[in-house]
C-alpha positions in Angstrom: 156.1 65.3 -57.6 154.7 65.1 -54.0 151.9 62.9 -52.6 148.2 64.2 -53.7 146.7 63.5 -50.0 147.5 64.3 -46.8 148.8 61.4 -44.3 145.9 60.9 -42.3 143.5 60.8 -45.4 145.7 57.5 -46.7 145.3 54.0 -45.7 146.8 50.7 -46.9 145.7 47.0 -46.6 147.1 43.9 -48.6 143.8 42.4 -49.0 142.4 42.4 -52.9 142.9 38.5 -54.2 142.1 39.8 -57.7 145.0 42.0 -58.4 148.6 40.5 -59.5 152.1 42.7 -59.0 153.8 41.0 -62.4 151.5 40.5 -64.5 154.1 40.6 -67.7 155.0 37.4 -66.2 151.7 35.7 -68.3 153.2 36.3 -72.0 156.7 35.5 -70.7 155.9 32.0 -69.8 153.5 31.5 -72.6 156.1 32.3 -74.8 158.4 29.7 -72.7 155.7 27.2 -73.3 155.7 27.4 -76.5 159.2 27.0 -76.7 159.2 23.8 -75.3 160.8 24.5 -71.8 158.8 21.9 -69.5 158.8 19.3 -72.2 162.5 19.4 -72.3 163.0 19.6 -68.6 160.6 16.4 -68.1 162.3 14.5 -71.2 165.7 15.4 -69.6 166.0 16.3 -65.9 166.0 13.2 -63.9 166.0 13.2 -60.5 163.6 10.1 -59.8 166.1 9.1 -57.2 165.9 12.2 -54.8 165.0 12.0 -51.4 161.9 13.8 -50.2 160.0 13.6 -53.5 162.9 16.6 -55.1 162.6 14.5 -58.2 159.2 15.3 -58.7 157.5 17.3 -61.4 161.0 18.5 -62.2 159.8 20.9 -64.8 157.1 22.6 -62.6 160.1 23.8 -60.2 162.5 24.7 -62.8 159.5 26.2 -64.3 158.7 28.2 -60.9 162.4 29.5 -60.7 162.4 30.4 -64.2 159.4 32.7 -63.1 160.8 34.0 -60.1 164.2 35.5 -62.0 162.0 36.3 -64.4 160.4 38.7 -61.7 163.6 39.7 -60.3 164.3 37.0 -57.5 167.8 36.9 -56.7 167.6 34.5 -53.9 165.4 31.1 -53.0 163.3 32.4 -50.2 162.8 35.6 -53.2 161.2 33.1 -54.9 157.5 33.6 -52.6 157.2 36.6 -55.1 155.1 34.0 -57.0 152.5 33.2 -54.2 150.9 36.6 -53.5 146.9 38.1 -55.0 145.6 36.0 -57.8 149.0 34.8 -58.9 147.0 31.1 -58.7 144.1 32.1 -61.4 146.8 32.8 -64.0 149.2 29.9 -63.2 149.2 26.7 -62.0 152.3 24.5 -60.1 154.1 27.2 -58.5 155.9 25.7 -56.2 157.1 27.2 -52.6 160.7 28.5 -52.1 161.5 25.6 -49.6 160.3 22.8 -51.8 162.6 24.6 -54.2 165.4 24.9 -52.3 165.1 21.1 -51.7 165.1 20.3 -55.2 168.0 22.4 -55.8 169.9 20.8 -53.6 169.3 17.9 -55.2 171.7 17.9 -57.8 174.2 16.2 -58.6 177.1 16.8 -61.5 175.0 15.0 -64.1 172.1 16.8 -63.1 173.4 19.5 -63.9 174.8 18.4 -67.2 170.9 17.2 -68.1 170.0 20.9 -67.0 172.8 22.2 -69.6 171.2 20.3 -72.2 168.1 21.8 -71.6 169.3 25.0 -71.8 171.4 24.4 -75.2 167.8 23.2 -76.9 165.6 26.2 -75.1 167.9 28.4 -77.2 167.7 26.7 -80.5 163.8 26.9 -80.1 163.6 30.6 -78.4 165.6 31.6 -81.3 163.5 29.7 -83.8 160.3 31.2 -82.8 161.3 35.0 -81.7 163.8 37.4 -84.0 166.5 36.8 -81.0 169.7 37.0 -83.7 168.8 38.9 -86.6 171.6 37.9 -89.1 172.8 34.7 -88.1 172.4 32.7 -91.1 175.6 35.4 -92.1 177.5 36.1 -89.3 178.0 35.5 -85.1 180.2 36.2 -82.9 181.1 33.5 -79.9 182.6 35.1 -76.8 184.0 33.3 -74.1 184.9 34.6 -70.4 185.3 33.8 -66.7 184.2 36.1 -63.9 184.2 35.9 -59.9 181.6 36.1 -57.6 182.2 36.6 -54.5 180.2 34.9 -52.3 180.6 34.6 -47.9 180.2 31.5 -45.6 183.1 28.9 -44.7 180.6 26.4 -45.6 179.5 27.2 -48.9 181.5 24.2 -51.4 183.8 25.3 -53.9 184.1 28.7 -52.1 188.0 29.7 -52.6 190.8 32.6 -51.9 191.0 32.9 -55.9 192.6 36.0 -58.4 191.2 38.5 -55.3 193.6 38.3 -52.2 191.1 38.0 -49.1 188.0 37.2 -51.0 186.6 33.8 -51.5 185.0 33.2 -54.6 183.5 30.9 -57.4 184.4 31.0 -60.8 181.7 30.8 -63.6 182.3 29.9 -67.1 180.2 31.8 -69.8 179.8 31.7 -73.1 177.7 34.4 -75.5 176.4 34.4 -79.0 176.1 37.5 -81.1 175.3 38.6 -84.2 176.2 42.3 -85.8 172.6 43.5 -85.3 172.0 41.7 -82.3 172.6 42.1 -77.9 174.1 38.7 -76.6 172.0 35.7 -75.1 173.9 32.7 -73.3 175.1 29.7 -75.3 176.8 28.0 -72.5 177.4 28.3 -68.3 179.9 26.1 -65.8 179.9 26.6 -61.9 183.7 26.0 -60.8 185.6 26.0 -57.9 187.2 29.6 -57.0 190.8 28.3 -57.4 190.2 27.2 -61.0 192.5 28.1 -63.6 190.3 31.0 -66.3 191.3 28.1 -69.0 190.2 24.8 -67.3 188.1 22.9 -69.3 188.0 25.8 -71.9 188.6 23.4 -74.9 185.5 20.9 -74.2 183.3 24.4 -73.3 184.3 25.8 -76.5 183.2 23.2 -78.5 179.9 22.9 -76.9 179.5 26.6 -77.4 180.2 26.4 -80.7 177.5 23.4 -81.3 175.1 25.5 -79.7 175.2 28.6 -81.6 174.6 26.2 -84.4 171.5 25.0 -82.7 170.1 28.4 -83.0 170.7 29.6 -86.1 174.2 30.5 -86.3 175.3 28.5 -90.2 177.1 31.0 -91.3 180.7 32.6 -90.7 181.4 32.2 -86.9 184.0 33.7 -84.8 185.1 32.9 -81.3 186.4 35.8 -79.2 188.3 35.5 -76.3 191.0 37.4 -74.0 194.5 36.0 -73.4 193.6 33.4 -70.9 192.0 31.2 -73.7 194.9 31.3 -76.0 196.1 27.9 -76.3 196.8 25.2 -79.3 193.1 23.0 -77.5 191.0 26.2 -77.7 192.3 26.9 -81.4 191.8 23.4 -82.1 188.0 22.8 -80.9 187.5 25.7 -83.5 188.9 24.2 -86.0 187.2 21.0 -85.4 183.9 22.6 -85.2 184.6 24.7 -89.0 184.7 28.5 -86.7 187.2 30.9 -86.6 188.8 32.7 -83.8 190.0 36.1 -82.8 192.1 35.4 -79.5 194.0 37.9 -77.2 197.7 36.8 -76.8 199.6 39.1 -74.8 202.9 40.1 -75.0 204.9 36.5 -74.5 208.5 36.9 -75.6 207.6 35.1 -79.4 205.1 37.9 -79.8 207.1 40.9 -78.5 209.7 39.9 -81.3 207.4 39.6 -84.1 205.4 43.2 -82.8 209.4 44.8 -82.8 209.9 43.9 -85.9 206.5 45.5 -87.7 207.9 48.5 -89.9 207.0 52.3 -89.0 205.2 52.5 -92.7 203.3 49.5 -92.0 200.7 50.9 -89.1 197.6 52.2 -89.9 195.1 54.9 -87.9 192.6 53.7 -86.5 189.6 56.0 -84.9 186.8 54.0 -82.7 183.2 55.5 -83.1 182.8 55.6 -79.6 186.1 55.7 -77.0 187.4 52.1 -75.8 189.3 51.4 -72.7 192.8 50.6 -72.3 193.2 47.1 -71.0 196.5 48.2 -68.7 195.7 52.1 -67.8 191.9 52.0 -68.0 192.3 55.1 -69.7 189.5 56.2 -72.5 191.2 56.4 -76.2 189.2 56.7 -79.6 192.9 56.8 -82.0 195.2 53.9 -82.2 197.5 52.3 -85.3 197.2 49.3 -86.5 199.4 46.9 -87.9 199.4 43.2 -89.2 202.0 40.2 -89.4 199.9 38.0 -91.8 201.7 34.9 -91.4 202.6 34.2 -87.8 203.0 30.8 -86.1 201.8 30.4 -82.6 202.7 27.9 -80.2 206.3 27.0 -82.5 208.0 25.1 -79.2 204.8 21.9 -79.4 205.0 19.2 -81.8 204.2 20.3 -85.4 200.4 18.7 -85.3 199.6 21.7 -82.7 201.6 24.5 -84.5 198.8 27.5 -86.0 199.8 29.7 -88.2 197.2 32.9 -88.9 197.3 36.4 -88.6 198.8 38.2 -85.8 197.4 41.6 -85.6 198.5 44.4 -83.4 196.9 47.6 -82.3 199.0 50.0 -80.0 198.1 53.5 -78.4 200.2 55.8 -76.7 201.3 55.3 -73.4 200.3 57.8 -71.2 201.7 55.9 -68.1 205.3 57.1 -69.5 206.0 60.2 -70.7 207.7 60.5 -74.5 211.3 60.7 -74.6 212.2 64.3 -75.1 214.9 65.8 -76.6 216.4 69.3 -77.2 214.6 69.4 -80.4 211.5 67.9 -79.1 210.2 64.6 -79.1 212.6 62.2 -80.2 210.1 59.0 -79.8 207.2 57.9 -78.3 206.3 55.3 -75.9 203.7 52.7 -76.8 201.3 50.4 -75.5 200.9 46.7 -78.0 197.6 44.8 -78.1 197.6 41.5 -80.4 195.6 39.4 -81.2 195.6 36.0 -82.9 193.1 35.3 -85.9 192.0 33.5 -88.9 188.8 35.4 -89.3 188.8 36.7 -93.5 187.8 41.1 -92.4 190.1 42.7 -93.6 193.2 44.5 -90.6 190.7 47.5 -89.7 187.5 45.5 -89.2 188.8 42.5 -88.0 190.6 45.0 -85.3 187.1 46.6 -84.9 185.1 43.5 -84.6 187.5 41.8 -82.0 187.6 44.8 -79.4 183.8 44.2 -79.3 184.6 41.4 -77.5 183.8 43.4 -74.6 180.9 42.8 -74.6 180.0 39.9 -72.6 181.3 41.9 -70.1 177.4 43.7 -70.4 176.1 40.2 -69.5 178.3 39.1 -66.7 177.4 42.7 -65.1 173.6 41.8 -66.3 174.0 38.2 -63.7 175.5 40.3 -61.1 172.7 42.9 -61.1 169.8 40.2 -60.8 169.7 36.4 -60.2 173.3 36.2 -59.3 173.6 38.8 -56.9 173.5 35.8 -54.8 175.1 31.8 -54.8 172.1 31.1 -52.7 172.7 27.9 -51.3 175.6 26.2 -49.8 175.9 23.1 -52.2 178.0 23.7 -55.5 175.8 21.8 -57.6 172.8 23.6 -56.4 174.4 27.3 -57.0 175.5 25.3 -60.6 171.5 24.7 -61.4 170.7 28.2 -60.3 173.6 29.9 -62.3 171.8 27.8 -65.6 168.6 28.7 -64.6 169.7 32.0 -64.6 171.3 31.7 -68.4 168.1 30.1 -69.4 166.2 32.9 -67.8 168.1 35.6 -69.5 167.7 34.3 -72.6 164.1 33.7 -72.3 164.1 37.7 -71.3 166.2 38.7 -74.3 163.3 36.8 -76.6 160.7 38.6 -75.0 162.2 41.9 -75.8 162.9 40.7 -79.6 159.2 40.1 -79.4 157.4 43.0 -77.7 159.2 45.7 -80.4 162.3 47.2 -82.0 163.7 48.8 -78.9 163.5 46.2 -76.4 165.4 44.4 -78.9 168.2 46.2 -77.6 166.8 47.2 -74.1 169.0 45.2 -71.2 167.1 43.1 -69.5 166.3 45.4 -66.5 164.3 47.8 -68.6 162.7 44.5 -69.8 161.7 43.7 -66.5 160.2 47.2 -65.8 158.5 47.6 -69.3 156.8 44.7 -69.8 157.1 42.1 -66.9 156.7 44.3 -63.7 153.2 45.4 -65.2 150.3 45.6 -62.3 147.0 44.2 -63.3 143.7 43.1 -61.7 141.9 40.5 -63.0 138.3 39.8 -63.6 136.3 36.4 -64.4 133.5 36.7 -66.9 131.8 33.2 -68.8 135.2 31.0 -68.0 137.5 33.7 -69.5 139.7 35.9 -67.2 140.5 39.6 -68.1 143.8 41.5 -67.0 143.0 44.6 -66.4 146.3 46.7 -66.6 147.1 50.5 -65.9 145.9 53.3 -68.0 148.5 55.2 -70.2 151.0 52.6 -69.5 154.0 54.0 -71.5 154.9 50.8 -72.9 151.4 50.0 -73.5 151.9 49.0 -77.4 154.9 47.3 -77.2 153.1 45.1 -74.0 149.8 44.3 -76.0 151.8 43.3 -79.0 154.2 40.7 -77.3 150.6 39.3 -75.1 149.2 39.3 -79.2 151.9 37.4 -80.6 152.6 34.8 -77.6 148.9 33.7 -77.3 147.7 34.4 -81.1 148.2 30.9 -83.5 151.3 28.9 -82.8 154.0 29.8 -85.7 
């Protein structure tokens, strides 16, 4: 492909007002109206108190921000991505970056929490009005992880030499809801210090999680997946509380390594993943394992007997390829293997509950879904303002996954940067004709159908 004109017969100038750069941005905030998300910021959020007028018209700004990840901002000054062409004849109350900087800053710790309550019912209603978990009234899946984000600045609070030697960080909580037909969307966020432990405050996180995936749909069987860091008799017991089951990594702690010794040879089972998974220690690629299963094991035996669990301990182990087999003259006399349990009282049966729980993994998409957009960057230096923008992110995310579940089938299951080309990074020029305004978008757009459909659906008759 090379340019059709020669340099000197080309000119630029930034000077149409009737043409907008996102114009996929009008459907994705209709459907976000019609969710409810400024009625629930201005019944919630209260920042009346605020210097310099932050409080404000709290849902125009969070509104604003929304709209600006939406786009692809990934930073507050990003944010003027709103401001340019005839952005202003399609939307009304954008605010500038540096009265939105100001209201971030703002918050406070129960800000936040009012923003996290927000974000719990703009999930119950995004999934209430768009196909966002196909299959929940059955089944869903609950993952829970921790990631680091490195961030730079002596200044910036919370910033700490964390898990990474030489790297300050913070230390996000998420949790995601699933369903077997469905990509995850965010039930739950917490901003925390870089030093914090990958289990504080798991317990009271948990159960929120767990009420929210309620919220949106999720009465049937539910499952909570985490790695080893959440195993503990509080995280086991929110679940229990809240009617879930869980599926938690455990590690090899000297109670487990005994029980996993003692499995018999004629009691593992093969095991061949559809698509290669891999190893936790080596990193290495493997599609075969064996599977076995101790169906009555009791965790946490040395507590008092009100906080003793007994489930099913389930093991899956490859072969070690870090150490060679054991050789003898007559060839190999015994492997070497590599043991993975996990702790569960989910009712699949070994194979499929193995299956299902190594899908855990897939938060790990999201996480790498935040670092690739709006948290590329903490942006300010105030912990409780880089707390409101890693919600807003969350709530932005899932407003993106709802728009794909809207526009058609494959964006369904598109991430949300093909979202973001496809059907919110869509050129138009407008024209005004009797009070009505026209977009006027590109010819052969590929993603043309699946584009007029979600515009159809978000500003057709409310459902």
């Amino acid at each position: 492909m090379q340019v059709s004109h020669t340099p000197a017969a080309v000119t630029a100038a930034f000077d149409d007002p009737n043409l907008v750069a996102q114009a996929g941005l009008v459907p994705v905030l209709r459907l976000a109206e019609r969710c409810g998300l400024s009625r629930l910021v201005a019944e919630r959020v209260k920042l009346g108190g605020a210097k310099n007028g932050a409080g404000a018209a709290a849902d125009a700004k969070v509104s604003s921000i929304v709209a600006g990840m939406a786009a692809g901002a990934d930073s507050i000054d990003d944010l003027h991505i709103l401001r340019h062409g005839a952005m202003p004849a399609l939307f009304r109350g954008a605010r500038a970056p540096s009265t939105l900087g100001t209201f971030l800053r703002a918050f406070t710790h129960g800000h936040a929490l009012q923003l996290h309550a927000v974000h719990r019912r703009f999930l119950g209603q995004l999934a209430a009005h768009t196909p966002l978990l196909p299959g929940s009234g059955e089944k869903a899946f609950i993952d829970v992880d921790s990631t680091h984000k490195r961030v730079y600045g002596r200044a910036k609070q919370g910033a700490e030499y964390g898990r990474f030697k030489g790297i300050r960080t913070l230390h996000p909580l998420l949790a995601t809801v699933c369903t077997p037909g469905s990509r995850p969307v965010i039930a739950g966020v917490r901003m925390r210090r870089g030093k914090a432990a990958d289990s504080r405050g798991a317990p009271k996180f948990v159960s929120e999680a767990l009420a929210t995936a309620v919220e949106a749909g999720c009465t049937g069987t539910r499952i909570l997946r985490a790695d080893s860091q959440f195993y503990n008799a509080g995280v086991i017991a929110a679940c229990r509380r809240a009617g879930a089951h869980f599926s938690i990594t455990t590690g090899m702690n000297p109670s487990v390594k005994r029980a996993v010794l003692g499995i018999p040879d004629q009691a593992w089972q093969q095991i061949t993943y559809p698509t290669a998974v891999p190893d936790p220690g080596t990193g290495e690629l493997i599609s075969d394992a064996e599977v076995a299963e101790i169906p009555a094991y009791t965790a946490f035996a040395s507590r008092k007997k009100s906080e003793r669990v007994t489930a099913r301990l389930i093991v899956r182990r490859v072969r070690d390829l870090a150490k060679p087999a054991v050789v003898g003259e007559q060839g190999e006399l015994f492997p070497v293997w590599r043991y993975h349990p996990f702790f569960t009282d989910q009712p699949a049966e070994t194979l499929q509950a193995e299956r299902e729980h190594r899908h855990h993994a897939v938060i790990e998409q999201v996480i790498a879904d935040s670092k690739a957009s709006a948290l590329a960057h903490l942006p300010s230096g105030h912990f409780h303002a880089n707390a409101a923008w890693l919600t807003l992110w969350a709530m932005t995310y899932n407003l993106l996954r709802a728009t794909g579940a809207q526009a058609s089938a494959f964006h369904t299951r598109a991430t949300t940067a093909t979202i973001r080309t496809h059907l919110v990074h869509v050129p138009a020029r407008i024209a005004r004709s009797a009070r009505r305004v026209t977009l006027h978008l590109p010819h052969n757009w590929p993603w043309q159908h699946a584009w007029t459909h979600l515009f159809d659906t978000t500003h057709g008759p409310a459902g």
